[in-house]
C-alpha positions, 0 to 999 in steps of 0.5 A: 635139577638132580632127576636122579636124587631122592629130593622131589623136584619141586623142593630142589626149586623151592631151595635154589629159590629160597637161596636166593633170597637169602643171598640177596640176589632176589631183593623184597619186592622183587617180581617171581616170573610166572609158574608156566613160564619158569616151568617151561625154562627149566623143563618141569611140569606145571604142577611141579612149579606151582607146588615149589612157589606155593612152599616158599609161600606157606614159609612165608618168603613169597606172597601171591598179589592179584592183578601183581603176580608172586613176589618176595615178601619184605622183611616183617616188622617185629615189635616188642610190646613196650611203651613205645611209638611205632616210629621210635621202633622202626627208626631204632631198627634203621628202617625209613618210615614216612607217613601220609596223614589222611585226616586231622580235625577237631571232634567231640568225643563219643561215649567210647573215646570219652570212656578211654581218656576219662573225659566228659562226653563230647569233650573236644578231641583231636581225631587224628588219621594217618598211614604209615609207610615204609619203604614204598609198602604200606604198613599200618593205618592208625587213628588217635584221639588227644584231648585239645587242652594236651597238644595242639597238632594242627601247629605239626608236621605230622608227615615228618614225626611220631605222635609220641615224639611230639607229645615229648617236645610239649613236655608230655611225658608218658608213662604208663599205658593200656594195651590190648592186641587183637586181630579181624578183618579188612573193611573194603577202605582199610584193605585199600589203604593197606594195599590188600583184598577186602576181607584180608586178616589184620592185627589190631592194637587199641592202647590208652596212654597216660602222663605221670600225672595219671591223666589220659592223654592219647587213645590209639587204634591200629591196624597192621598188615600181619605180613609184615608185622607183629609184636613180640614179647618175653615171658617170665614165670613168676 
């Protein structure tokens, strides 16, 4: 640390740490030692330390985890809000999703999902419940509905592909979409899935799906940790 420079304390640790992270020395995921603790090495005060963290925090580069402690945040997912699968995009992107499917039974549509996918009323569906990883964080937690007669995902790994890759291989081919992107909070099984406190924000995505024959084959409704994710569009004027 320069005592003599203008710069404060606390923003030179912020730099020499933000610099590590950009280099690689300090990966996603990676454990910040505690704030008395990396005060006490490098002999500043305590509330000098925990301003220099909390910059880092507020830039988004580290996040503090109850029970955890501080650590580097992952990269953010950035999703362009095209009609795509959340596993197309993250394989596009190079990343290594894998998936834990939490339920898959037959149902019969209530009044909303009917609505959505244009069906009578207690139509038998397929409910659909999986999370989706990458890495070892958790990123999103996902619910569909497809109608039986579209695809019969009992007979699918489900853990080793996309929805929407499968609905390809059965001859679905999806071309128009509606999509509405919103954001509320975390019910306590949501946050513990998505390894986050009860309450936490979360963007949510709700899009029904149809084939070029017009008819609705998929209602999905999406959670997402706003840490690392969002969705990204371009904008023209018209």
């Amino acid at each position: 640390m320069d005592r003599s420079s203008p710069v404060p304390l606390y923003f030179q640790v912020a730099g020499q740490l933000e610099q590590m992270i950009s280099d690689g020395t300090l990966l996603p995921g990676d454990r910040i030692a505690n704030e008395i603790s990396l005060a006490d090495q490098l002999g500043l005060s305590r509330p000098t330390m925990r301003q220099a963290i909390q910059t880092l925090v507020d830039k988004g580069m580290l996040v503090r985890k109850r029970g955890v402690g501080t650590q580097v945040v992952h990269a953010q997912i950035r999703r362009p809000v095209d009609l795509t699968s959340l596993n197309d995009d993250l394989l596009g992107a190079g990343e290594k999703p894998s998936t834990q499917v939490l339920a898959l039974h037959e149902t019969a549509a209530d009044e909303g999902v009917a609505d959505s996918l244009k069906l009578p009323r207690g139509t038998p569906v397929w409910s659909l419940e999986r999370l989706r990883m990458v890495g070892d964080e958790p990123l999103a937690l996902m619910h569909n509905y497809v109608p039986l007669t579209v695809i019969d995902l009992r007979a699918i790994d489900l853990t080793m592909t996309g929805l929407y890759a499968q609905l390809r291989r059965n001859g679905v081919q999806i071309r128009v979409a509606h999509q509405s992107i919103g954001a509320r909070r975390a019910e306590a099984r949501e946050a513990r899935l998505l390894g986050d406190r009860k309450g936490a924000p979360l963007l949510t995505m709700q899009r029904t799906a149809y084939d070029d024959s017009g008819r609705a084959v998929e209602l999905g409704s999406h959670l997402y940790r706003p840490d690392r994710y969002s969705f990204e569009t371009t904008l023209v004027d018209r």
